[in-house]
C-alpha positions as CSV (number, residue, x, y, z in Angstrom):
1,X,-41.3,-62.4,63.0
2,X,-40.5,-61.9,59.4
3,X,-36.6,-63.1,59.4
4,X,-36.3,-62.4,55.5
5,X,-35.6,-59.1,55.2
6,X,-32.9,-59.3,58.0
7,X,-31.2,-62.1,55.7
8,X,-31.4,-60.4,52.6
9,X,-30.3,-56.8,53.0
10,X,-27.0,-56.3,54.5
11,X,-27.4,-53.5,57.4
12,X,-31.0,-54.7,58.4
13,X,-30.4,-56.3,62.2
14,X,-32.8,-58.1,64.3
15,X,-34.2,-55.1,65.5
16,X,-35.0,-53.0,62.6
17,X,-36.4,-56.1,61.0
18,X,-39.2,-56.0,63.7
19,X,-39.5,-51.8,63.1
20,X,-40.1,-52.6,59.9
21,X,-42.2,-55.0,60.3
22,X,-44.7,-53.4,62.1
23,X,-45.1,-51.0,59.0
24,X,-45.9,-53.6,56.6
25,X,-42.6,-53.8,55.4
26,X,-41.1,-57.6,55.6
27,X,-39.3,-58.1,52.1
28,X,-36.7,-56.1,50.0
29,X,-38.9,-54.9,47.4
30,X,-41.2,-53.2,50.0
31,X,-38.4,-51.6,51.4
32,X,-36.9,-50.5,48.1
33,X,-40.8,-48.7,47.7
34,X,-40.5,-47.3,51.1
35,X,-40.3,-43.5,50.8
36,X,-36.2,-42.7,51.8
37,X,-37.5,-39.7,54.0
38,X,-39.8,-42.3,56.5
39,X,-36.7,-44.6,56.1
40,X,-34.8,-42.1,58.0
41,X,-37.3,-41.3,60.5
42,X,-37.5,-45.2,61.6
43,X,-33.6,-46.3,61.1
44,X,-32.0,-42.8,61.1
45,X,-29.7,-41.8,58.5
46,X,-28.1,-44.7,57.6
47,X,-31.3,-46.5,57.0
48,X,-32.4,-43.4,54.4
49,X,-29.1,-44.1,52.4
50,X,-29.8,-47.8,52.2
51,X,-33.3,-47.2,50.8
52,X,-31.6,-44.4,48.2
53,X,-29.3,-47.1,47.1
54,X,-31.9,-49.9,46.5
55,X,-33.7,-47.3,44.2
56,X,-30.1,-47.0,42.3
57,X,-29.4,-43.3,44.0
58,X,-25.5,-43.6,44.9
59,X,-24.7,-42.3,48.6
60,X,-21.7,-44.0,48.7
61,X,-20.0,-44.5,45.9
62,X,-17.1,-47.5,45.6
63,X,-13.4,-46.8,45.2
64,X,-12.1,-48.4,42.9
65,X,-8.5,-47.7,44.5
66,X,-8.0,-47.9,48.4
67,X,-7.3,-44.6,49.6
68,X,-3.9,-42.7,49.9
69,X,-2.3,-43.0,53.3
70,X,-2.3,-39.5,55.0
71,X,0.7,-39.8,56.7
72,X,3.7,-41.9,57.9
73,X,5.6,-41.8,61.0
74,X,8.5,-43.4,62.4
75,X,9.4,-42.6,65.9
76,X,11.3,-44.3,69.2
77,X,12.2,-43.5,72.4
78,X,15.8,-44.0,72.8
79,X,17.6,-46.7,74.8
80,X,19.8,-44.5,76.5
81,X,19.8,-41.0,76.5
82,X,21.2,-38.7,73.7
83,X,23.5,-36.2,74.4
84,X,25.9,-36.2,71.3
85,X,24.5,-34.5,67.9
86,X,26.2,-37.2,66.0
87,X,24.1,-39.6,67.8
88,X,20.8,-37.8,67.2
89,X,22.0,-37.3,63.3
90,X,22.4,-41.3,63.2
91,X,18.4,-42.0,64.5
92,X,16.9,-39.2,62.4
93,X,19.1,-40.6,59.5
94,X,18.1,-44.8,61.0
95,X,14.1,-43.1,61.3
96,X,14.5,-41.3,57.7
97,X,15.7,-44.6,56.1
98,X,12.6,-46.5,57.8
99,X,9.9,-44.0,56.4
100,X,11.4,-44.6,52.9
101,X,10.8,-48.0,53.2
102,X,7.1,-47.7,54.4
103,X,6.5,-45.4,51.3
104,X,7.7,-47.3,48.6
105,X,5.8,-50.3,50.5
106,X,2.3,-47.8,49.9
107,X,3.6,-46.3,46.6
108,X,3.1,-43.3,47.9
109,X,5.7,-40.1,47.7
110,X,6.3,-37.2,50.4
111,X,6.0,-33.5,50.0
112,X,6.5,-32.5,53.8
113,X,8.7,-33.7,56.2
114,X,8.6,-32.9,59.8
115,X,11.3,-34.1,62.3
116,X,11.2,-33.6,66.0
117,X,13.1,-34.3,69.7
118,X,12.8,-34.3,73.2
119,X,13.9,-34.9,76.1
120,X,12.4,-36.8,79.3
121,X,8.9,-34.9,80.6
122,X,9.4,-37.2,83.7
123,X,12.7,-36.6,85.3
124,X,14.2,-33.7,86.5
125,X,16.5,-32.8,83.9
126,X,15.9,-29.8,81.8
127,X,13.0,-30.3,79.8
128,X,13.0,-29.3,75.7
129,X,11.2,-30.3,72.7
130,X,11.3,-28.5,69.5
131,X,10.2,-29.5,65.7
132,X,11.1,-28.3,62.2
133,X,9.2,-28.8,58.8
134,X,10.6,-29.1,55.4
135,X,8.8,-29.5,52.1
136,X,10.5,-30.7,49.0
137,X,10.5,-29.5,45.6
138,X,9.3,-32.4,43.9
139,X,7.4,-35.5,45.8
140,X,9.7,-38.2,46.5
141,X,10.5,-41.8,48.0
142,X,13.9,-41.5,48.0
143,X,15.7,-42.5,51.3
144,X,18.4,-39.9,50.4
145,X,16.8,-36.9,50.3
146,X,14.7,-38.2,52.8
147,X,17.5,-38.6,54.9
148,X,19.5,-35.4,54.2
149,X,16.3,-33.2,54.6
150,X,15.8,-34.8,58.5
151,X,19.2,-34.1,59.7
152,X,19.1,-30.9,57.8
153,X,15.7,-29.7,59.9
154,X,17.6,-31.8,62.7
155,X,20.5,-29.8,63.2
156,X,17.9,-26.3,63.1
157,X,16.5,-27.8,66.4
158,X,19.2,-29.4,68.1
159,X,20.5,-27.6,71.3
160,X,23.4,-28.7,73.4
161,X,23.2,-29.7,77.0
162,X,20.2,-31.4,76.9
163,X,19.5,-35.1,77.7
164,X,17.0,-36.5,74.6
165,X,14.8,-39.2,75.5
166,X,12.8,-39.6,72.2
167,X,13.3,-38.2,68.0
168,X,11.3,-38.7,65.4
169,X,10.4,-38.7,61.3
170,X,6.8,-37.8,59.9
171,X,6.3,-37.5,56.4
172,X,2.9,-35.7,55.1
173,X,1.1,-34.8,52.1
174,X,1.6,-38.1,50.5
175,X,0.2,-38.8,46.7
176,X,0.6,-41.8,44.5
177,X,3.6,-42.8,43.1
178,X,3.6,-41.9,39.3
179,X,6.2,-43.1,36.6
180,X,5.8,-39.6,35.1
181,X,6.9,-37.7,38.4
182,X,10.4,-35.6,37.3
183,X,14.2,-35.8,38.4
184,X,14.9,-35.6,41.7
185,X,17.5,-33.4,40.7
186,X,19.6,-32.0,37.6
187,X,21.5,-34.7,35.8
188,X,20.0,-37.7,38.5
189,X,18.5,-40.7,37.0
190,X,14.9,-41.1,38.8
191,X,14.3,-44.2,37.6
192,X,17.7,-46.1,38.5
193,X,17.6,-44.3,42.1
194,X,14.7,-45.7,42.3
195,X,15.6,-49.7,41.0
196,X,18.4,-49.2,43.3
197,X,16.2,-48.4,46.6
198,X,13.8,-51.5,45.4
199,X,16.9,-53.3,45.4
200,X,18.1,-52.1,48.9
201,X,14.2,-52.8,50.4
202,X,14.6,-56.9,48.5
203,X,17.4,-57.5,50.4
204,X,16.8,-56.0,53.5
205,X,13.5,-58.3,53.5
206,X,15.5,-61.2,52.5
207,X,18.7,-61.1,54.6
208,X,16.9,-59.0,57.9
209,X,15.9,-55.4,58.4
210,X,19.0,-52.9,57.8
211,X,21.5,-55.3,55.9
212,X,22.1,-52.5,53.8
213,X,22.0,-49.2,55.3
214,X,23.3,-45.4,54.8
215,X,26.3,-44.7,56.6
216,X,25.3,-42.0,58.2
217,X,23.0,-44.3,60.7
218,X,25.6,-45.1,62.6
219,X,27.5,-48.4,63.4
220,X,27.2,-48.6,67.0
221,X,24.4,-46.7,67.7
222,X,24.5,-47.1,71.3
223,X,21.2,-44.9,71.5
224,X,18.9,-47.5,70.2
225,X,16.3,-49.4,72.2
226,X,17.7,-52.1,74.1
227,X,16.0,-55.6,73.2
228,X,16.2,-57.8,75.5
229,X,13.2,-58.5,76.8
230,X,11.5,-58.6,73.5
231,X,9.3,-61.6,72.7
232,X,10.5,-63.7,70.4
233,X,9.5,-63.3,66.3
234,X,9.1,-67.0,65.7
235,X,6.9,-65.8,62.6
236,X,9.4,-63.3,61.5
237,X,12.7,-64.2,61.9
238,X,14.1,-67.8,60.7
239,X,16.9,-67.5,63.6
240,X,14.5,-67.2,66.4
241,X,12.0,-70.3,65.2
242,X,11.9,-72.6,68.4
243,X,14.0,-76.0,68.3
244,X,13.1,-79.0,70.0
245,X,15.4,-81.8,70.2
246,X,13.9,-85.3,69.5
């Protein structure tokens, strides 16, 4: 068997060195001469791009920049149940403040924000579940707005009497962060709120997630998912590195 071709192009396997083989074709020159059409027929589709490509017929073409997340999401099932609006304004606000964070991470900025709640499908309390969407004037990253606009579209949603067992944040139609986008708002600095929220993610990463937080998520925040039987983040958290005694 000619192993060369298999070695030099990659895509070619074991197998469709031997097809090709049987046609003559053993090197990377004869395959570059192969007509792309009889490519196809003997390694399907993919085989016909590969053959376009060595001829210098793009099929595929590079990015130079990776791709724009679609979407972000921050959702969690709560610890205990909800039953307050307070409480559900403090996650959406905690789950706002979270999505922020992972879009200034991306450099991405939101148009569309969607937030949602419901209760337990697998009890036998009255079930609910209900979502609102909200789109922003200009594209942001700003934990603020983010924030207001969830407990805004929150409180459209939220009926009394119900036990909620899960609420969430997703954030859509995400582009790239510019340094031309416009003011948030009239008379707001976009570039300082935006140092300031840098700021807010350096320390937060330095002194432990939610070191600095909005007000509005709470203090108690009885509502959130009990820990403890989470494994320990011995790569993540200095406090929880393992000690052994000599």
């Amino acid at each position: 068997m000619h192993e060369s071709l298999r070695y030099a192009i990659w895509g070619i396997g074991k197998a469709s060195t031997t097809k090709l083989a049987e046609f003559g074709v053993i090197n990377a020159a004869q395959l570059a001469a192969l007509d792309p059409s009889r490519a196809r027929r003997l390694l399907t589709v993919v085989g016909g791009r590969l053959v376009f490509e060595l001829q210098g017929v793009s099929c595929l073409p590079l990015e130079l920049l990776a791709p724009t997340r679609k979407g972000i999401a921050v959702t969690r099932s709560f610890g205990q149940p909800v039953t307050s609006w307070q409480e559900m304004s403090e996650a959406l606000t905690t789950y706002a403040t979270r999505a922020g964070e992972k879009l200034r991470q991306h450099q991405v900025v939101t148009r569309h924000l969607t937030a949602f709640m419901h209760t337990n499908c697998f009890n036998q309390e009255p079930w609910y579940a209900n979502a609102a969407h909200g789109t922003f004037t200009m594209a942001t990253n700003d934990t603020l707005q983010l924030a207001e606009m969830a407990v805004q579209l929150g409180k459209q949603i939220w009926r009394d009497g119900y036990q909620y067992a899960k609420a969430g944040v997703l954030l859509t139609e995400l582009q790239r962060e510019t340094p031309e986008q416009l003011p948030l708002l009239p008379g707001v600095d976009t570039e300082r709120r935006s140092k300031l929220w840098r700021t807010v993610d350096q320390v937060n990463r330095d002194f432990g997630r939610e070191s600095v937080r909005l007000l509005g998520s709470g203090l108690h925040r009885k509502w959130k998912v009990r820990a403890d039987h989470r494994s320990p983040r011995w790569t993540t958290n200095w406090n929880e590195i393992p000690r052994v005694k000599a």
